[in-house]
Structure formats: C-alpha cells, structure tokens
C-alpha positions as CSV (number, residue, x, y, z in Angstrom):
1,X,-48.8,-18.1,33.0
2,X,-47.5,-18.8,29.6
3,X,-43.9,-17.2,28.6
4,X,-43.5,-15.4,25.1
5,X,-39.7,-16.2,23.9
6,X,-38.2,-15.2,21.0
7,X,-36.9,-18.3,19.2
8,X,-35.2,-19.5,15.5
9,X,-38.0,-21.5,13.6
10,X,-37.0,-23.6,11.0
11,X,-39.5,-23.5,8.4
12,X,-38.8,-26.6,6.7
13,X,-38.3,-25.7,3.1
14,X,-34.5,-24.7,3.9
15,X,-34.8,-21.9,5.7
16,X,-35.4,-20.0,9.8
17,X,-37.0,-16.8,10.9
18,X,-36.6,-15.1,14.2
19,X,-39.9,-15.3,15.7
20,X,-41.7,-15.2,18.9
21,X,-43.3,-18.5,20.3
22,X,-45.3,-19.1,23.3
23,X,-44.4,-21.3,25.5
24,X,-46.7,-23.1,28.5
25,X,-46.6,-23.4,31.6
26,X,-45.0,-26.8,32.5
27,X,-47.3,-29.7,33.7
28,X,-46.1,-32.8,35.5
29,X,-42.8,-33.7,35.6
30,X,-41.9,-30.9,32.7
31,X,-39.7,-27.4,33.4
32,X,-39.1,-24.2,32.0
33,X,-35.4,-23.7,31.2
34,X,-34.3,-20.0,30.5
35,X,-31.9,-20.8,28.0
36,X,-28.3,-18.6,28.2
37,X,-26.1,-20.2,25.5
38,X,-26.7,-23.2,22.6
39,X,-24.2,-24.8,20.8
40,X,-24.6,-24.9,17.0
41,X,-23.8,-28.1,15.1
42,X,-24.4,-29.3,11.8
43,X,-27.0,-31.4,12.7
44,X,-28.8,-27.8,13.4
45,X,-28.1,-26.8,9.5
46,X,-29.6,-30.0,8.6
47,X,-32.8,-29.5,10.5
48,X,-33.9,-26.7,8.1
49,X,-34.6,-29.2,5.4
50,X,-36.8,-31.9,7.8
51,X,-39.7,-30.5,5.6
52,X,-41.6,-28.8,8.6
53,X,-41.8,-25.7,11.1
54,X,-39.5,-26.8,14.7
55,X,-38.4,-24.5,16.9
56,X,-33.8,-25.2,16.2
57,X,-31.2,-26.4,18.4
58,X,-30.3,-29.5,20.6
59,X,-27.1,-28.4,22.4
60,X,-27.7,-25.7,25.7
61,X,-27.3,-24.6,28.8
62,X,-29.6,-22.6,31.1
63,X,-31.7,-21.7,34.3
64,X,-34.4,-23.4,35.8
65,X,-37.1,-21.0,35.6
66,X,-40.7,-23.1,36.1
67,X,-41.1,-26.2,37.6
68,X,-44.0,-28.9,37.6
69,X,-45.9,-30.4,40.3
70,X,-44.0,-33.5,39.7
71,X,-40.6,-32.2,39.4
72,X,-38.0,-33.5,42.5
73,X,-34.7,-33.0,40.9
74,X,-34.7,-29.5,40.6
75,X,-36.2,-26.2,41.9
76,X,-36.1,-22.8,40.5
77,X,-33.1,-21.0,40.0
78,X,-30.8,-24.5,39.3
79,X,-28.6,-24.2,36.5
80,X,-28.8,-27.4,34.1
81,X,-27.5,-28.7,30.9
82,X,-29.9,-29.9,28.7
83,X,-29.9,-33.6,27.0
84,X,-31.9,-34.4,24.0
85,X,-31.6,-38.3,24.8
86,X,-34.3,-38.2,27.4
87,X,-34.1,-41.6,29.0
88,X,-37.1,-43.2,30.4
89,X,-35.0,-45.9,32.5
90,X,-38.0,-48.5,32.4
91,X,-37.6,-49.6,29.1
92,X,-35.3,-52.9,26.8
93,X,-33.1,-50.4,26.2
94,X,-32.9,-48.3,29.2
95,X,-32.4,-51.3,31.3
96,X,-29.6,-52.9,28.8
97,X,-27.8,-49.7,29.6
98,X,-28.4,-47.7,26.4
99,X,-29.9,-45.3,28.0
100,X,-28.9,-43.2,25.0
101,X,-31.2,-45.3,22.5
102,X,-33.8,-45.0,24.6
103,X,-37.3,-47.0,23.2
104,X,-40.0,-44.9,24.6
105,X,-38.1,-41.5,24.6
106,X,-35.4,-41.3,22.2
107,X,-36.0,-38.7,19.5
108,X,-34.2,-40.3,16.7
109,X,-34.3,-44.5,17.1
110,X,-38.3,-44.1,17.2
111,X,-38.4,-47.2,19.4
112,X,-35.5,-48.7,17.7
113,X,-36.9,-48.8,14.3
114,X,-35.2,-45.9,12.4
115,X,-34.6,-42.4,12.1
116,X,-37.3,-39.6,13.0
117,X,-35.4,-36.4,13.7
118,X,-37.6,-33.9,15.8
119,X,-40.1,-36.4,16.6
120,X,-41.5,-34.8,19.4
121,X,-43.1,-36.1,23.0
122,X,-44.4,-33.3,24.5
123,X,-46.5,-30.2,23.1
124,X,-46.4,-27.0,24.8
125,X,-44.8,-24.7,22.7
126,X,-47.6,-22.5,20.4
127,X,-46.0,-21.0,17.1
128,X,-49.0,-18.4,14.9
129,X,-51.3,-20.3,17.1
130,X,-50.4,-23.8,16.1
131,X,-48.3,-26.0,18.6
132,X,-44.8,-26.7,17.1
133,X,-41.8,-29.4,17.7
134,X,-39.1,-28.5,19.0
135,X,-36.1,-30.2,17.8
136,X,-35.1,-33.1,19.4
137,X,-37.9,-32.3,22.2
138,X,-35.5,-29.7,23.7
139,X,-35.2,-26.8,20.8
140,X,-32.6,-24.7,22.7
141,X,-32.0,-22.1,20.4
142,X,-34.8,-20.2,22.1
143,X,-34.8,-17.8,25.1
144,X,-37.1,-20.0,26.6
145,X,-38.0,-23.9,26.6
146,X,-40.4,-26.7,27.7
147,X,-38.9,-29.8,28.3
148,X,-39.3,-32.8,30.8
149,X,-37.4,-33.1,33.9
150,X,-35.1,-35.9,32.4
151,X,-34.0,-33.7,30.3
152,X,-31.8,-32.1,32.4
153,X,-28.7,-32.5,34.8
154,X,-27.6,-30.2,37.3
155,X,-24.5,-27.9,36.7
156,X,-22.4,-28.3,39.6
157,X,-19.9,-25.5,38.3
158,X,-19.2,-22.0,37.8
159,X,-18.1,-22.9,34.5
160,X,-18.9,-20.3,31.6
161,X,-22.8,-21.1,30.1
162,X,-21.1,-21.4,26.6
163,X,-19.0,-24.1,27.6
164,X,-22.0,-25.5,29.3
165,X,-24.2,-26.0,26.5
166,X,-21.8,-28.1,24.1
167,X,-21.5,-30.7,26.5
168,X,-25.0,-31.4,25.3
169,X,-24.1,-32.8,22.1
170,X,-20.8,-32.5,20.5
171,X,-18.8,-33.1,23.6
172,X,-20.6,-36.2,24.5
173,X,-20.0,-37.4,21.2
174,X,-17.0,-36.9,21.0
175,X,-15.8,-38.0,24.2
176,X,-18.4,-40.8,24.4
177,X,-17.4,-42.3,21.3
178,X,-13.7,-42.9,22.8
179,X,-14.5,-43.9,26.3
180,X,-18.0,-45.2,26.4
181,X,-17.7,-46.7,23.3
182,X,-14.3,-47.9,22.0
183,X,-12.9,-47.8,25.1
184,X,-9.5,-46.2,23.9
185,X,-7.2,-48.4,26.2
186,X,-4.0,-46.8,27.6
187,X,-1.1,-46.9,25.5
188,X,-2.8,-47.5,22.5
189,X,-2.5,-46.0,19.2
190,X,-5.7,-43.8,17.8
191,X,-6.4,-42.1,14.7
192,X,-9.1,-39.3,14.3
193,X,-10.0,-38.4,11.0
194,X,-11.6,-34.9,11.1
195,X,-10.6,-32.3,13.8
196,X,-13.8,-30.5,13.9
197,X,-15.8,-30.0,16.9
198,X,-16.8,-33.3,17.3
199,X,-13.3,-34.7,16.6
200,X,-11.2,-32.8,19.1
201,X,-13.6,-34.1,21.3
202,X,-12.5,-37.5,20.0
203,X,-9.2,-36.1,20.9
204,X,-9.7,-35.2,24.2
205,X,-11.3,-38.4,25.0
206,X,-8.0,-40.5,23.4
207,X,-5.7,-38.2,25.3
208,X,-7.6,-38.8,28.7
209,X,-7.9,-42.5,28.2
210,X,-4.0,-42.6,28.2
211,X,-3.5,-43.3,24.4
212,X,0.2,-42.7,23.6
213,X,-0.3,-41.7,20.1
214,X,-2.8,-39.8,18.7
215,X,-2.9,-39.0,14.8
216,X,-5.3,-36.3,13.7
217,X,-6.1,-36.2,9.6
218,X,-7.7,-33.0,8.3
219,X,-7.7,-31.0,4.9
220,X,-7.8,-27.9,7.0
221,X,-4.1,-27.0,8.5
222,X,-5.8,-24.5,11.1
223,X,-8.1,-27.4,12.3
224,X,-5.1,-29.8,12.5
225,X,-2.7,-27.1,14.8
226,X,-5.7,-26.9,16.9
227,X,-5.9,-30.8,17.2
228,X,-2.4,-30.3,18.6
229,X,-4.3,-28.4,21.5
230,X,-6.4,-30.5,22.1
231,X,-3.7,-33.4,22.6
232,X,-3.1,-35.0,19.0
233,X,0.4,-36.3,18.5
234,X,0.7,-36.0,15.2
235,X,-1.1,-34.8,12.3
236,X,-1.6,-35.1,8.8
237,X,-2.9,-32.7,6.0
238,X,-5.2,-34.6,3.6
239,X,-5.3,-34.0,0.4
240,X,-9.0,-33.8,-1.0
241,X,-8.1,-36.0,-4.0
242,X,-7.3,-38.6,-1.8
243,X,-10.2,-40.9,-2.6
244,X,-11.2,-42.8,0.4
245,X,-8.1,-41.3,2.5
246,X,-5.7,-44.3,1.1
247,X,-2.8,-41.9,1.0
248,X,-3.6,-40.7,4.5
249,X,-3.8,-44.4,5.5
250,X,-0.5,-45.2,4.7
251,X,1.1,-42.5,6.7
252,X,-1.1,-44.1,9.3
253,X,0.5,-47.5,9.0
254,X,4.0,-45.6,8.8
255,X,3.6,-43.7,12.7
256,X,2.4,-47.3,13.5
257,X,4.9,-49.7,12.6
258,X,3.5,-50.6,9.5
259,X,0.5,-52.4,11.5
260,X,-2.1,-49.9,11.5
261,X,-3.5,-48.0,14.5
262,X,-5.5,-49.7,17.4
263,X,-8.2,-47.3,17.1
264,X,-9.5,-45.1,14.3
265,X,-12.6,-42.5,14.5
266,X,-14.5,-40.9,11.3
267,X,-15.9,-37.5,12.3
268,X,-16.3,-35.9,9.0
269,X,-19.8,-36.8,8.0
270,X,-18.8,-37.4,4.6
271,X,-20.5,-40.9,3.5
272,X,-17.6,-41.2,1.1
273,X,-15.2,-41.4,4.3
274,X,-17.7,-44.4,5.7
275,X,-15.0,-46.8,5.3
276,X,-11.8,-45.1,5.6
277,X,-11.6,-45.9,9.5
278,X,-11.1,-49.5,8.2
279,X,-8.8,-48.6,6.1
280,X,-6.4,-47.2,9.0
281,X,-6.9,-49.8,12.0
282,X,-4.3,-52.9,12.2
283,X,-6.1,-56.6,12.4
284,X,-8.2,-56.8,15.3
285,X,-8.8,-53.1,15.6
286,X,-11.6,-51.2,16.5
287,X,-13.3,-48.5,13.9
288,X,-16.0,-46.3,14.5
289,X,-18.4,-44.2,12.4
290,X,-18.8,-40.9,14.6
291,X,-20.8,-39.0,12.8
292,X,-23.5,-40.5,12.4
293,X,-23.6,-41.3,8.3
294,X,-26.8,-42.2,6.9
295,X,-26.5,-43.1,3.6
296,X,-25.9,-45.6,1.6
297,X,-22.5,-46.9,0.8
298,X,-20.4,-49.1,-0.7
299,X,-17.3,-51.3,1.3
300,X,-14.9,-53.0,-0.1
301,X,-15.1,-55.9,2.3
302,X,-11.8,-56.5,2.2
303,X,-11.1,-53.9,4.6
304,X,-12.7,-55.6,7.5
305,X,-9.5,-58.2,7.3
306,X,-8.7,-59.5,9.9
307,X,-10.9,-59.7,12.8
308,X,-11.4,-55.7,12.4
309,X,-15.0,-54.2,14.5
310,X,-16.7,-51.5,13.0
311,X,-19.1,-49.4,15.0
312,X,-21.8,-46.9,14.6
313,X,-22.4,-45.7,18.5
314,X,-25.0,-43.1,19.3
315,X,-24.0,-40.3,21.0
316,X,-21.1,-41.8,22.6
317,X,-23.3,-44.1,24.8
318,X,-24.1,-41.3,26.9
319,X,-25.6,-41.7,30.2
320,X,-26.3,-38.1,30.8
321,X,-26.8,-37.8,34.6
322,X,-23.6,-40.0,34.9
323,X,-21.7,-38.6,31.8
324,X,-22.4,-34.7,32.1
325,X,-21.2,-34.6,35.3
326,X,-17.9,-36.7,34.9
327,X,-17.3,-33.9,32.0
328,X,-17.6,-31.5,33.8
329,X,-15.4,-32.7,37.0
330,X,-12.5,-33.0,34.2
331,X,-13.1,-29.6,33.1
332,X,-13.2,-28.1,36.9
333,X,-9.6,-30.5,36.9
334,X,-8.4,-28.5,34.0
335,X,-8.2,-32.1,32.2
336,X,-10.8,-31.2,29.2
337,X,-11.1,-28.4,27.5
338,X,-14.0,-26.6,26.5
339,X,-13.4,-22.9,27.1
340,X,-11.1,-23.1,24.2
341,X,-13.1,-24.8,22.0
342,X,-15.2,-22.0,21.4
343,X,-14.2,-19.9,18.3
344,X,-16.9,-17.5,18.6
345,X,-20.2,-16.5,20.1
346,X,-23.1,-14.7,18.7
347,X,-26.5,-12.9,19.3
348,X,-29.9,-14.8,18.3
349,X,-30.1,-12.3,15.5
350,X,-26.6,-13.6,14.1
351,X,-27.7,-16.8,14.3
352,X,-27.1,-17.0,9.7
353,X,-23.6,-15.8,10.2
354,X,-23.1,-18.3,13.0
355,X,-24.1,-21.1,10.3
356,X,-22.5,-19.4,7.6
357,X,-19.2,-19.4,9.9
358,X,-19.7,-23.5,10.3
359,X,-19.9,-24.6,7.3
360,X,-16.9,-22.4,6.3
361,X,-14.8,-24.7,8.8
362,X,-14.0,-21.0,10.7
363,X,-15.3,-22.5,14.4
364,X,-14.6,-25.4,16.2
365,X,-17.7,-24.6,17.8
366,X,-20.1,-21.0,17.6
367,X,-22.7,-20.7,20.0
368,X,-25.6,-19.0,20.5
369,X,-25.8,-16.6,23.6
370,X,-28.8,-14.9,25.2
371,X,-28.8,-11.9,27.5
C-alpha cells in the first residue's frame, strides 16, 4: 500500500514548497526508508535552480520501513544510511574500483559523459499525480523514500540519526578526498583552504592519516577556531581581496620551510579559488579540487611547476558499504567527529531558515530532523 509523506519539492524556477507526495510500494530490489534526519549542503540550494520539480536532499539517515521481494541485505526495522552513488558493481567503472562513478547508476557522470544532476533511475514517487525525481535518486529530505537496496548500508551504531545522515555526503567527501584520494601520508604537511562542512572533514581526514601539520585558510575566524577542533594546526584568516589566495600562499610556504605544503585541498566552491591549491603545494605535490567546481577557468600554467598533480575526485572515492562503515567505527573510537559538527537542527517546516543559516556561514552543518 502506497505511503503519503510530506516532503520539500523543489520547483525548479528557484524556489521549494512543503508538500505531500506519494510514495509506492517498493518492487524488486527497492525499499522504503523512513527517513529521521538529512543533512543540508549547498549542493541542496543549488538544486532549486535544475529547472524542474525533484523531491530535495541527498544526505540522510533512517529506518527500513518496506522491503522488496528481492531485497537480502536488509529487513524491516534496520537502520541505514543512505548513499546517492548507487554502485552497480558489474560495470568499467565499478570493476576499476570507482565504484563512486559508477556507469550504469551514478546520478551525476551519466555514464561517464557529463553532468546530469537528479537524473533519476527509478520512478515511484507520485507528486499532483505526476511521478517526480528525487534528487540524486535518494531525495531524503522527505519523511518517506523509495530507493534501491544499494542505496543503503547498514548502521551498526547507536550513534545519533543526525550524525548519521551527513556521512552521506559531506563526510565522505571530505574524508574521502584525503584518504581515498590523496592519500595524505603520515607526517606530511596539508593545507585546507575552506573550513566549512566539507573542509573540516578534510581536516579530520589529514589529522587521522597522521599529517603533522595541518593549515586551515578561511575568511571566517569562527570557522577557522573550529578547524582547530577538528585537528588544524594552524590557521589563517584570508583576506577577501586576496585574489587567488597569493597572500595566503605565502604564509603557506612560511609554516613550510619556504617549500610549500605536501598536500593542499580547495573546499570553497568558489571557481575563482580553482587554482589556488597549486598555488600552495611544493614541487611534486598533490592538489585537489574538492568541491566539485564546474566552470570554466583560467590557470596560469605556471603553477603546475614542478611535477605538481592536480585532482578533481568525486566524492572522495567512496566505496560506500566499505567507507560508511569505517566512518563510523572511527566515530564509535571517538577518533572522528561528527556530533560536533552539527551547528543546528531543524523541523521540515524550517527547512528556509536552515538554507538561509548556510549560506550565512552560521552551520558547519544544519540538518533536517523528522519526528
């Protein structure tokens, strides 16, 4: 029997409603999660302007509630956190590892040819009578959702369902990006420029890797002192007139010998900022683009010198059902933090204040909680 949930629609001229969408009963090797918290990112805020109705949200945590006739993984009742990088483990990609840019599942490489966001799978989900996406095939800031089996890893923790759900995106991310990805070595030296969600993650990923130093840049002095939470090692106020971060970059080359830093991370999503990891790694160092710009921009190419690698991972590699569950054994550990990362939670009908809040810089992370 179908489930009515009450659910935030984009609308896709800019704007969401609160609204009530009907959601079916799953077939195959779908489930029903009963969502209890979703994280909010800005990729969310972004999603109101993909130019059609989806149902919001790719970060959450919640209770199996329905399960397919297909469905072996889980039974009614599990708790789960959802993944919106659904991997189909038969495909190129899949079998190459990168399970995260998945060919036949992923919602944003459309088989490895560009960018789709909300490109949906599955249908099941009924909005004024007309089936509707949800985004990134998982649309979590519902009470209810549809998704497929793969979707989903198993909670193995009594850990707050807030802290749950941003594992789901920012987390991984974050984290990802430093272990999967660079491979932060210990000892080493690593610079994160933007101490937002995202970026402490970044943090936390550094500090667990065994990097000695850890310099966090921010124009937000309440974002940096939290980035001294979160294991930076030292910090550094940017000024917004710093074109390109070039003053910043020399106080990076000053905590580092003059050389530059081993490893440096852009998690500001300001296409501006493309280049400035370059900018702050020594010869032979590793910079990566976090955040996942995509626009055009222009290098001077005389930043790559010498031997620098640039990279543009996906969702910090993520394996999910091998990931997700390493987080969370370093959060039972009291090794990563997420409890703390939380500014502030809020009600569905809050959900404007909860965006307003973000892109004021107020939250490391808001979520979305559901009774």
């Amino acid at each position: 029997m179908s489930i009515i949930s009450k659910a935030a629609i984009a609308t896709g001229d800019g704007g969401f409603i609160i609204d009530k969408v009907t959601v079916a009963d799953p077939q195959g090797d779908e489930v029903i999660v009963r969502i209890k918290a979703a994280g909010l990112c800005h990729t969310d805020h972004d999603s109101l302007h993909w130019g059609k109705p989806i149902i919001l949200g790719h970060e959450g945590a919640g209770i199996i509630q329905k399960v397919g006739a297909q469905v072996t993984k889980f039974k009614v009742g599990d708790s789960v956190i959802l993944n919106w990088a659904t991997p189909c483990k038969t495909c190129f990609q899949c079998q190459e590892g990168n399970q995260h840019i998945c060919e036949t599942n992923s919602p944003v490489t459309a088989g490895g040819n560009g960018y789709t966001p909300g490109h949906a799978h599955l249908q099941g989900s009924l909005w004024q009578g007309n089936a509707i996406e949800r985004s990134f095939n998982i649309g979590t800031i519902s009470e209810y959702t549809l998704v497929k089996e793969s979707a989903c890893v198993k909670l193995e923790s009594d850990m707050p369902m807030a802290s749950a759900s941003i594992i789901s995106c920012g987390v991984m991310t974050g984290y990802g990006s430093a272990v999967n990805a660079a491979k932060v070595t210990p000892g080493s030296s690593a610079v994160v420029l933007g101490t937002g969600g995202v970026g402490l993650n970044v943090i936390q990923g550094a500090r667990i890797s065994g990097a000695s130093k850890i310099i966090a840049i921010d124009i937000n002095q309440q974002r940096l002192d939290m980035a001294v939470q979160f294991g930076a090692t030292h910090t550094i106020l940017a000024d917004k007139a710093d074109v390109g971060l070039t003053k910043a970059a020399e106080q990076v080359k000053t905590l580092t010998g003059g050389r530059g830093a081993d490893f440096a991370f852009e998690c500001t999503a300001i296409p501006a900022l493309g280049a400035a990891p370059l900018a702050m790694v020594r010869n032979a160092g590793t910079a990566v683009q976090v955040s996942g710009i995509e626009e055009e921009i222009t290098i001077d190419m005389r930043l790559f010198e010498w031997d620098k690698i640039y990279i543009n991972p996906l969702y910090g590699k993520a394996r999910p059902e091998i990931d997700f569950p390493k987080i969370v054994d370093l959060y039972n550990k009291g090794v990563l933090m997420l409890d703390e990362m939380i500014t502030r939670t809020y009600p569905l009908e809050d959900l404007q204040q909860a965006f307003d809040d973000m892109l004021a810089g107020k939250n490391a992370k808001g979520v979305i909680v559901f009774d």
